[in-house]
C-alpha positions as CSV (number, residue, x, y, z in Angstrom):
1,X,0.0,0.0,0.0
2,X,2.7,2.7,1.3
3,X,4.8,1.9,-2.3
4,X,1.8,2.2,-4.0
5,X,1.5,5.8,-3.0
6,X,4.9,6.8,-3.9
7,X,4.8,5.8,-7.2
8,X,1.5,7.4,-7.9
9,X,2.9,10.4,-6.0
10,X,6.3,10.7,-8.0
11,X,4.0,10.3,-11.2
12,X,1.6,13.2,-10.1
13,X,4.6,15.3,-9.3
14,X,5.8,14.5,-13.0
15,X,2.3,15.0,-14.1
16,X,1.9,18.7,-12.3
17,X,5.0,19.5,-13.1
18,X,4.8,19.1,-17.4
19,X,0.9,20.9,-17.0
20,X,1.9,23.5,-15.1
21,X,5.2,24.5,-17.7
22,X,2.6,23.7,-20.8
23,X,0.0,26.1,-19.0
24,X,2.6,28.9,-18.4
25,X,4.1,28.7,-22.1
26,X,0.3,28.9,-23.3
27,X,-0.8,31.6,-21.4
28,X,3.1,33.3,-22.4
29,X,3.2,32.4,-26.1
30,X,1.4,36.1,-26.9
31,X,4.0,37.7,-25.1
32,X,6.8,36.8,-27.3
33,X,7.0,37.2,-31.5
34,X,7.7,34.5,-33.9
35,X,11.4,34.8,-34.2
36,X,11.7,35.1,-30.1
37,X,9.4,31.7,-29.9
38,X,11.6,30.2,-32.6
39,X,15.1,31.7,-30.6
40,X,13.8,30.4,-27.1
41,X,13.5,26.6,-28.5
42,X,16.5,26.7,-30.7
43,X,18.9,28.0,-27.6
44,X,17.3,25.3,-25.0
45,X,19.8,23.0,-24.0
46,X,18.1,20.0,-24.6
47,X,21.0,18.0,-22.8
48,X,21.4,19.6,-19.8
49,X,23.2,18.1,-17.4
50,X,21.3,18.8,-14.6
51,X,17.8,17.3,-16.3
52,X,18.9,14.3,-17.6
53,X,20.1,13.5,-13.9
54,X,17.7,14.5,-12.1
55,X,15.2,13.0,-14.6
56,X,17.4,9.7,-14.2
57,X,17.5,10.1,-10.1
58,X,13.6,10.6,-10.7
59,X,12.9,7.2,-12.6
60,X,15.5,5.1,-10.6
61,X,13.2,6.1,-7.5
62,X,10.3,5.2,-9.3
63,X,11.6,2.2,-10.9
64,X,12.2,1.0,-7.4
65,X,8.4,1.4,-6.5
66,X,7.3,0.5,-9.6
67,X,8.9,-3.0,-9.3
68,X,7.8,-3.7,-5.6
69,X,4.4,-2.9,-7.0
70,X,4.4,-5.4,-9.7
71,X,5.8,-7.9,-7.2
72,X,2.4,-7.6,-5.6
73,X,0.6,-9.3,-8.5
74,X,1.1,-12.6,-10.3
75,X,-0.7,-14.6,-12.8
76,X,-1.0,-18.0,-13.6
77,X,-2.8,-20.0,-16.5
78,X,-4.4,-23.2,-15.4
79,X,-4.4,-25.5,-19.0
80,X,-7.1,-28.8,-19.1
81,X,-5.5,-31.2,-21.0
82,X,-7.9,-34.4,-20.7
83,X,-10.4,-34.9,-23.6
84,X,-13.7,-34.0,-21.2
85,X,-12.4,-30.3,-20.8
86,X,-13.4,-29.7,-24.5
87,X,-16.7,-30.7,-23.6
88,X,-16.7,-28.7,-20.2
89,X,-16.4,-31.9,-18.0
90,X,-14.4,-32.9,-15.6
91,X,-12.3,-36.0,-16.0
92,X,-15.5,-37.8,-14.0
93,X,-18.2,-36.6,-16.4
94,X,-19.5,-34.1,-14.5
95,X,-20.2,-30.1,-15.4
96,X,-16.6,-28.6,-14.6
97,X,-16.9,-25.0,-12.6
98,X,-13.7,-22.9,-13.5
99,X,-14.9,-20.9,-10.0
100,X,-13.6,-24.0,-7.7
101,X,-10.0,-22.7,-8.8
102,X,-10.2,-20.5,-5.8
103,X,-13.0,-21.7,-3.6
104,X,-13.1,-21.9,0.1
105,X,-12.0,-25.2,0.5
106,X,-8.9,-24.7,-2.3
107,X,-7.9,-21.4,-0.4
108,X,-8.2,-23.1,2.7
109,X,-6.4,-25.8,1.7
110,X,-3.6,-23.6,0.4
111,X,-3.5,-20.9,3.6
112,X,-3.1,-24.3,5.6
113,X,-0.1,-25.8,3.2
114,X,2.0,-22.3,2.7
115,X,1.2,-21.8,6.6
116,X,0.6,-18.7,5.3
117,X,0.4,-15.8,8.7
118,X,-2.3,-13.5,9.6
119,X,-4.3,-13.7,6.9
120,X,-8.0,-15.2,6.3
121,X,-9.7,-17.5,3.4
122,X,-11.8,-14.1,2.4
123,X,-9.2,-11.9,2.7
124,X,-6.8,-13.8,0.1
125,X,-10.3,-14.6,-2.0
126,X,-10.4,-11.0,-2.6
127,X,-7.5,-11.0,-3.8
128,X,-7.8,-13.6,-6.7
129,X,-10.1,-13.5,-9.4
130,X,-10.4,-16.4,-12.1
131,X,-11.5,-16.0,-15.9
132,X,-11.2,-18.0,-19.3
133,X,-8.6,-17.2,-21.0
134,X,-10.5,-17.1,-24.8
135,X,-14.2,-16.4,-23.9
136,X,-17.0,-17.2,-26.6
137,X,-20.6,-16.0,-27.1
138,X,-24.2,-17.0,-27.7
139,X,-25.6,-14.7,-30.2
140,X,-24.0,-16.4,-32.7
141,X,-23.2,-20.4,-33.0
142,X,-19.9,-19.7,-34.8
143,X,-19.2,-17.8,-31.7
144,X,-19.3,-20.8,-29.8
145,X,-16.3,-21.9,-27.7
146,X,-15.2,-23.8,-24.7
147,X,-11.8,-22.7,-23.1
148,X,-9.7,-25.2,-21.7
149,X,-7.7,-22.8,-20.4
150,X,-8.1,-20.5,-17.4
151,X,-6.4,-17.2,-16.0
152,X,-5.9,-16.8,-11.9
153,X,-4.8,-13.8,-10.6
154,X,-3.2,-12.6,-7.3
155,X,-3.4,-8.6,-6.5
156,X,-2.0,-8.1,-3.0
157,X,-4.3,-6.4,-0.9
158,X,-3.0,-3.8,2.2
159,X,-4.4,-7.1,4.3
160,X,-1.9,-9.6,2.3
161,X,0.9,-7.2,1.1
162,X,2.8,-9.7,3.7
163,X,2.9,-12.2,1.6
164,X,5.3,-13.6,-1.4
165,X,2.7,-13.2,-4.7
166,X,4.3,-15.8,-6.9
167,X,4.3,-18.0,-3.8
168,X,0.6,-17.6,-3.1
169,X,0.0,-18.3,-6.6
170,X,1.8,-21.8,-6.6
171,X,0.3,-22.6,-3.4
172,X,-3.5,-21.9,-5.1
173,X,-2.5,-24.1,-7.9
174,X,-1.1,-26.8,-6.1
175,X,-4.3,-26.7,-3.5
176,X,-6.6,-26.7,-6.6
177,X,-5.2,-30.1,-7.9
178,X,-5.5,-31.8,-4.6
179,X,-8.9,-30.9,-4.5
180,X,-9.7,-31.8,-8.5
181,X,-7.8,-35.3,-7.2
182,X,-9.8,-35.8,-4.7
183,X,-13.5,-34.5,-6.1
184,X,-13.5,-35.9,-9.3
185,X,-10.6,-38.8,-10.2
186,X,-10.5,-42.5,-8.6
187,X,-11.4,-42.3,-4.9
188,X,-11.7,-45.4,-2.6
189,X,-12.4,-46.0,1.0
190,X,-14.1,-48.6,3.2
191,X,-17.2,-48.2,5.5
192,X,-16.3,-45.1,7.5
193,X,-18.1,-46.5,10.7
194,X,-16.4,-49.1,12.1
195,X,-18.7,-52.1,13.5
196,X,-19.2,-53.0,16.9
197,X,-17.4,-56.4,16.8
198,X,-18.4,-57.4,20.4
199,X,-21.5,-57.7,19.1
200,X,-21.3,-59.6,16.0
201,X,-20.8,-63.6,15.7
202,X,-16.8,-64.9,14.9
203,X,-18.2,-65.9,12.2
204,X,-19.8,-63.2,10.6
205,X,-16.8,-60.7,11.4
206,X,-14.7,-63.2,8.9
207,X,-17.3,-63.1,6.6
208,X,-16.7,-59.1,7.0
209,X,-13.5,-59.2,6.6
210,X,-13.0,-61.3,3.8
211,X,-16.0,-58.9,1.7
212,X,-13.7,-55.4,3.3
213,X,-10.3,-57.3,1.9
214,X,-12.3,-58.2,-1.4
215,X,-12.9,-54.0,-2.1
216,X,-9.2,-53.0,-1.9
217,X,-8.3,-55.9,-3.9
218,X,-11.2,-54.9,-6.5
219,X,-10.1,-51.0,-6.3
220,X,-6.3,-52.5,-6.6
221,X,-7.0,-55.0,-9.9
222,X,-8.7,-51.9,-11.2
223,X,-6.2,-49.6,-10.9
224,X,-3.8,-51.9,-12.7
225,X,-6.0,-52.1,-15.3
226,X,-4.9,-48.7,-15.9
227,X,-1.5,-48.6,-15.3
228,X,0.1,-51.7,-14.1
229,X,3.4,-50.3,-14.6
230,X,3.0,-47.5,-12.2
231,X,5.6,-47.6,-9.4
232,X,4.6,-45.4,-6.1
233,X,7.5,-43.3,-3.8
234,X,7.8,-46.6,-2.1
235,X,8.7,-48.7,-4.7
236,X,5.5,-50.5,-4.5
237,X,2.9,-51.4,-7.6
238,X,-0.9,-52.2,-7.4
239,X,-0.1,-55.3,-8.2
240,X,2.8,-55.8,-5.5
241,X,0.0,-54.3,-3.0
242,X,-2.7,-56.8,-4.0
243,X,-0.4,-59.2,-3.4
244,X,0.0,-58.5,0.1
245,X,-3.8,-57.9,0.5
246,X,-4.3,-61.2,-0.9
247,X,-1.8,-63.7,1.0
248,X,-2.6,-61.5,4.1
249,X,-6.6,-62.7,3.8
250,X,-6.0,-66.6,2.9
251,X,-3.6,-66.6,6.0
252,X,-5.2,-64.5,8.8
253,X,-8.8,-64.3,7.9
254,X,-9.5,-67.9,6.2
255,X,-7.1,-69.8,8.1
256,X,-5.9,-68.3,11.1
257,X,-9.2,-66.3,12.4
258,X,-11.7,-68.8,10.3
259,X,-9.9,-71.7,12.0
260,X,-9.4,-70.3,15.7
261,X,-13.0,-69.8,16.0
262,X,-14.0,-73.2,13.8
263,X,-11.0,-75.2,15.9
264,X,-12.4,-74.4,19.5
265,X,-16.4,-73.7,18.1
266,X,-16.3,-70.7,20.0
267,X,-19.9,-68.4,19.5
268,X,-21.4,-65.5,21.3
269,X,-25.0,-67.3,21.2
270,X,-24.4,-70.6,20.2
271,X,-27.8,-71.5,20.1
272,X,-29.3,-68.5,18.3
273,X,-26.3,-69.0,15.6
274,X,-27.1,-72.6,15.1
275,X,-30.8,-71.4,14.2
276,X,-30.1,-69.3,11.9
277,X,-27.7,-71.4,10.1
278,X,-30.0,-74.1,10.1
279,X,-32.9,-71.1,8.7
280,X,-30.4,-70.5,6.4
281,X,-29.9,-74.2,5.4
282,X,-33.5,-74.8,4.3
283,X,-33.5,-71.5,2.3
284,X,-31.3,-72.6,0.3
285,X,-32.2,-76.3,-0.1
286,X,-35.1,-74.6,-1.4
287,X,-33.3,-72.9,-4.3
288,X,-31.4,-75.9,-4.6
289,X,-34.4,-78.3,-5.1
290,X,-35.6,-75.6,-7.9
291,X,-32.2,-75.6,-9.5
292,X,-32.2,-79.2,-9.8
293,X,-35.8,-79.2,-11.2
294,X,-34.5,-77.2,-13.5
295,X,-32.0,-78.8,-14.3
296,X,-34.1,-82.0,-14.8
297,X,-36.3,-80.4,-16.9
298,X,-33.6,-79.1,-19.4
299,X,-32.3,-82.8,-19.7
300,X,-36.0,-84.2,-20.3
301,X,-36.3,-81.4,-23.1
302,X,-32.9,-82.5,-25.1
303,X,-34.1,-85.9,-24.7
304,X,-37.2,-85.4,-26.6
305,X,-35.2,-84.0,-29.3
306,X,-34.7,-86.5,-32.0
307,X,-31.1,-87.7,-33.3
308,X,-31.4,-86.0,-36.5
309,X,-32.7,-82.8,-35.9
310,X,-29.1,-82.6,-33.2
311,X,-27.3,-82.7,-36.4
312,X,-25.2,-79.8,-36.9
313,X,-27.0,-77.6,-39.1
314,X,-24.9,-75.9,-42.2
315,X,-27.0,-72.9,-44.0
316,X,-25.5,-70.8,-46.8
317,X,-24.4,-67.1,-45.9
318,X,-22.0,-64.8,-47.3
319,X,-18.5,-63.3,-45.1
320,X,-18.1,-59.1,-45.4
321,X,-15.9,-59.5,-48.6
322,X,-19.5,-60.8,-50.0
323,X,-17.9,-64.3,-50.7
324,X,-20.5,-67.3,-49.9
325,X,-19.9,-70.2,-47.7
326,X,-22.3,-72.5,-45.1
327,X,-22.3,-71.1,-41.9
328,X,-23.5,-73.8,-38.5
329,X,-26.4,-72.1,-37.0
330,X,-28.2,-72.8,-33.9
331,X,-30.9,-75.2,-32.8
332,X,-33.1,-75.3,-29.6
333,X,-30.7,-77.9,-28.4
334,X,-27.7,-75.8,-28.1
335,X,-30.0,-73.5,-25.4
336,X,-31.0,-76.0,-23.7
337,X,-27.4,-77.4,-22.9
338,X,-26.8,-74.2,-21.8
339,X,-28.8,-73.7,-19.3
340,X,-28.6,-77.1,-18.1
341,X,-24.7,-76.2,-17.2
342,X,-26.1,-72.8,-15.7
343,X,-28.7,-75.0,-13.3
344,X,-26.3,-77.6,-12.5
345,X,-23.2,-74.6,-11.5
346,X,-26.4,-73.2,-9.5
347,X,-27.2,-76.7,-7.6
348,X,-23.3,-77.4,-6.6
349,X,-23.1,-74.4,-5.4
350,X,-26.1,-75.0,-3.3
351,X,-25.0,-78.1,-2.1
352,X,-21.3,-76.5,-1.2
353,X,-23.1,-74.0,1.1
354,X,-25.4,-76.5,2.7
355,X,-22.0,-78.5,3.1
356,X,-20.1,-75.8,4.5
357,X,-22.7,-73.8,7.0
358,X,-23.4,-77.8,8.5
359,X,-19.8,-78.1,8.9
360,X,-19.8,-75.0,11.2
361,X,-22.8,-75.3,12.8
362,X,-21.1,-79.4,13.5
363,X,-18.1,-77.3,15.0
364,X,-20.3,-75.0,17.1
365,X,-22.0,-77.2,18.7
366,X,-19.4,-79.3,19.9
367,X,-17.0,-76.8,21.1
368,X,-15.7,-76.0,23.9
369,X,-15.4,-72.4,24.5
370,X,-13.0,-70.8,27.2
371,X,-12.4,-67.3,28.2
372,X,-8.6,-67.9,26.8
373,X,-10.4,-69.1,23.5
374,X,-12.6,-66.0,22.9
375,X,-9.4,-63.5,24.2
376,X,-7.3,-65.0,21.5
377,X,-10.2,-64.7,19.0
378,X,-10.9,-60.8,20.2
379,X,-7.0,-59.9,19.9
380,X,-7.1,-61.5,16.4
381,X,-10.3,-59.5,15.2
382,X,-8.3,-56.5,16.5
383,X,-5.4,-57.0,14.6
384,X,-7.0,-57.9,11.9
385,X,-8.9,-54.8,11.5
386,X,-5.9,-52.7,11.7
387,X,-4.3,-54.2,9.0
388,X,-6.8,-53.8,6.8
389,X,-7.1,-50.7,7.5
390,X,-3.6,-50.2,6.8
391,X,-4.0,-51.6,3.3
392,X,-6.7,-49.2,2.8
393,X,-4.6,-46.5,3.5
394,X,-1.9,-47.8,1.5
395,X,-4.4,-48.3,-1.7
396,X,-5.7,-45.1,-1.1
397,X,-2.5,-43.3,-1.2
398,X,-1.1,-45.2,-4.3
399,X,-4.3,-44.3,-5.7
400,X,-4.2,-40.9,-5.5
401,X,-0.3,-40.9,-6.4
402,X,-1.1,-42.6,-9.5
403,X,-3.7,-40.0,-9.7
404,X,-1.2,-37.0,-9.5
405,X,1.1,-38.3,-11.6
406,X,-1.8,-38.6,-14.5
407,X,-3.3,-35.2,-13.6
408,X,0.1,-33.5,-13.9
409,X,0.0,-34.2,-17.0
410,X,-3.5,-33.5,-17.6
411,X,-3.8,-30.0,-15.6
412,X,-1.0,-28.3,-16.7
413,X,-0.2,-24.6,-14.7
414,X,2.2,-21.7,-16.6
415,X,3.2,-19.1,-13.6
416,X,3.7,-15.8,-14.8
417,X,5.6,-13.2,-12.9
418,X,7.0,-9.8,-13.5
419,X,8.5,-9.2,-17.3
420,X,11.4,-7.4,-17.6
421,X,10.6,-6.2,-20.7
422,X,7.6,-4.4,-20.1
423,X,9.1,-2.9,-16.8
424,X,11.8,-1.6,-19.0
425,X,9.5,-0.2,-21.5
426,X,7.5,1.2,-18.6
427,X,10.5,3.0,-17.1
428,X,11.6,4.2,-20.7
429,X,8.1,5.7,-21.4
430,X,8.4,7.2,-17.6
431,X,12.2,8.6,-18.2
432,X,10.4,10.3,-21.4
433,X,7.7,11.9,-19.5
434,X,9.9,12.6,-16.8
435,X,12.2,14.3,-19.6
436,X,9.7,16.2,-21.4
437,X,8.1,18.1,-17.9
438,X,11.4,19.2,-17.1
439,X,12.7,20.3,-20.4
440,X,9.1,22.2,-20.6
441,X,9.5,23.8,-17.0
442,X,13.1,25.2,-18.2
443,X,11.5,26.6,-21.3
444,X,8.9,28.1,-19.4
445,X,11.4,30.5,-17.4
446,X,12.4,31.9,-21.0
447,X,8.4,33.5,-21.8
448,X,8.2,36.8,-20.0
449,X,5.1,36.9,-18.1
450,X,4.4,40.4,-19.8
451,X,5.7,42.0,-22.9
């Protein structure tokens, strides 16, 4: 604020100075003839020592101000380089808002990362403003245009004068891609609310466990889908993490935890359980009966088809260069095989989980729980549950590396400072002016106020 008065004040000085000497040698012009006028500008020294350096003196100080004035204001241009930014979409498909550049949460974010001091999110928003860098229009459909490229700039305020402009700048860029990373590219996490495992059957929390494990190794094969090359900061791959997830569930969840509680039949109602596996059991010998009538049925109908109309059938047809040849087609048999397969998967499957739930409820009801026995099991389930929620966080964070590394590349940010080139033209044009009133004030002395 303070520089900013000096160098409007050296300017107006300047400024009074050059109207005052063109006022005087208007009002004076009628006091002198031609050949005096013409005498007066031929004999001015037009390099006088004294003005060029007090003219130089006079732009060196406001060169000074000039340039801590500029300091005070930055630019960047924020460039979309992903093919949904033509269509004004974020990477997710949704409507992209060019005003989330430098929204509360970005600023935030930003003041928080910079540990920028004594200053407030609407105090620095004030201070930026955000605009497309080639804007189109609707009266015309030729005038159409999406930019893909956006302008953010940084004028200091008298509240944030404090503060390093190009650095504030970087830091609102840098904020603004942690938030695009996290809004609209892959995002994973588990259940936020953790269950209340004293309340829940042994049994059940491995089936929870083994369905929480089964997201992050989803999220995980997905990811290296995309890029299975991708190595994080630690050396790891999604692939190299899955891994872990993986051998860590067959080991601690299925055999460990799935065996302590099977091994010593240990249940928090063990009669309740029983029921309910045993509810369980007729529901699904249910579908398992219908399955296998199914099945039945789809073997009766092939049966009643007769041996020559199983024959493969050969019907002329013609390939896409327009060439003819006999092509097999289809008959009802082929369908019918089909879905006998799909009935008898269906009925094995049945019979597995029939197999398996007896088996458990067989364990249950002949164990022999201790206190030791359901400690062990607790201090597993704790464990347990920490890990995974380690390799949460571990997928999460290779997730969102992955995701910086692609967005680096697809939001692109050009920080512009101050140009030396226009300052110099700037204190050229300013030594010229500078020149000009003070040549003009020493000319002025020459008029006589009066003839």
């Amino acid at each position: 604020m303070f520089t900013d008065i000096l160098q409007k004040l050296i300017f107006l000085i300047v400024a009074v100075v050059l109207t005052v000497s063109g006022a005087i040698i208007f009002f004076r012009f009628k006091n002198v003839n031609r050949t005096e006028r013409v005498q007066i500008f031929k004999t001015a020294e037009y390099f006088n020592a004294w003005i060029i350096l007090v003219c130089f003196v006079t732009t060196l100080v406001f060169g000074v101000f000039n340039h801590l004035e500029l300091k005070k204001s930055v630019h960047a241009i924020v460039s979309l380089n992903y093919s949904e930014a033509s269509g004004a979409l974020n990477s997710n498909g949704t409507r992209y808002n060019m005003g989330e550049i430098i929204c509360d949460e970005v600023v935030q974010r930003a003041i928080e990362k910079g540990a920028l001091e004594d200053v407030t999110v609407e105090k620095l928003q004030d201070c930026l403003v955000v605009y497309p860098c080639v804007q189109g229009a609707v009266d015309d459909e030729a005038k159409y245009h999406i930019s893909t490229e956006f302008a953010v700039e940084y004028h200091a305020s008298k509240h944030t004068d404090h503060l390093d402009s190009e650095n504030v700048i970087k830091l609102i860029t840098s904020a603004y891609k942690e938030y695009y990373i996290e809004k609209y590219t892959d995002n994973f996490s588990l259940d936020a609310v953790t269950p209340d495992f004293s309340s829940m059957e042994y049994m059940d929390i491995v089936e929870y466990f083994g369905k929480e494990t089964q997201s992050i190794l989803n999220y995980l094969y997905g990811m290296a889908e995309k890029n299975s090359s991708f190595v994080t900061e630690n050396g790891s791959t999604f692939n190299s993490i899955a891994g872990k997830v993986y051998q860590f569930r067959e080991t601690q969840i299925n055999q460990n935890l799935r065996s302590l509680v099977l091994q010593n039949g240990i249940a928090r109602d063990k009669s309740g359980y029983i029921d309910r596996l045993s509810y369980h059991n007729k529901n699904v010998d249910f579908d398992r009966q219908k399955n296998d009538a199914s099945y039945n049925l789809c073997n009766q109908a092939i049966a009643m088809y007769s041996e020559e109309m199983t024959r493969i059938v050969l019907v002329p047809t013609w390939d896409q260069s327009g060439k003819y040849y006999m092509g097999r087609t289809k008959v009802g048999i082929d369908e019918l095989s089909v879905m006998a397969t799909t009935f008898s998967n269906y009925v094995a499957s049945n019979e597995k989980e029939i197999m398996d739930n007896n088996l458990v409820i067989d364990k249950i009801a002949a164990g022999n729980q201790t206190p030791a026995s359901y400690a062990a099991a607790d201090a597993l389930v704790e464990s347990i549950h920490n890990s995974i929620k380690g390799f949460e966080k571990e997928a999460i964070t290779a997730g969102r590396e992955y995701s910086r590394h692609k967005m680096n590349q697809c939001i692109a940010v050009t920080i512009y400072g101050i140009s030396l080139m226009d300052e110099l033209k700037t204190l050229l044009l300013f030594a010229a002016f500078a020149y000009v009133a003070l040549m003009l004030n020493r000319i002025s002395k020459k008029f006589p106020k009066k003839a």
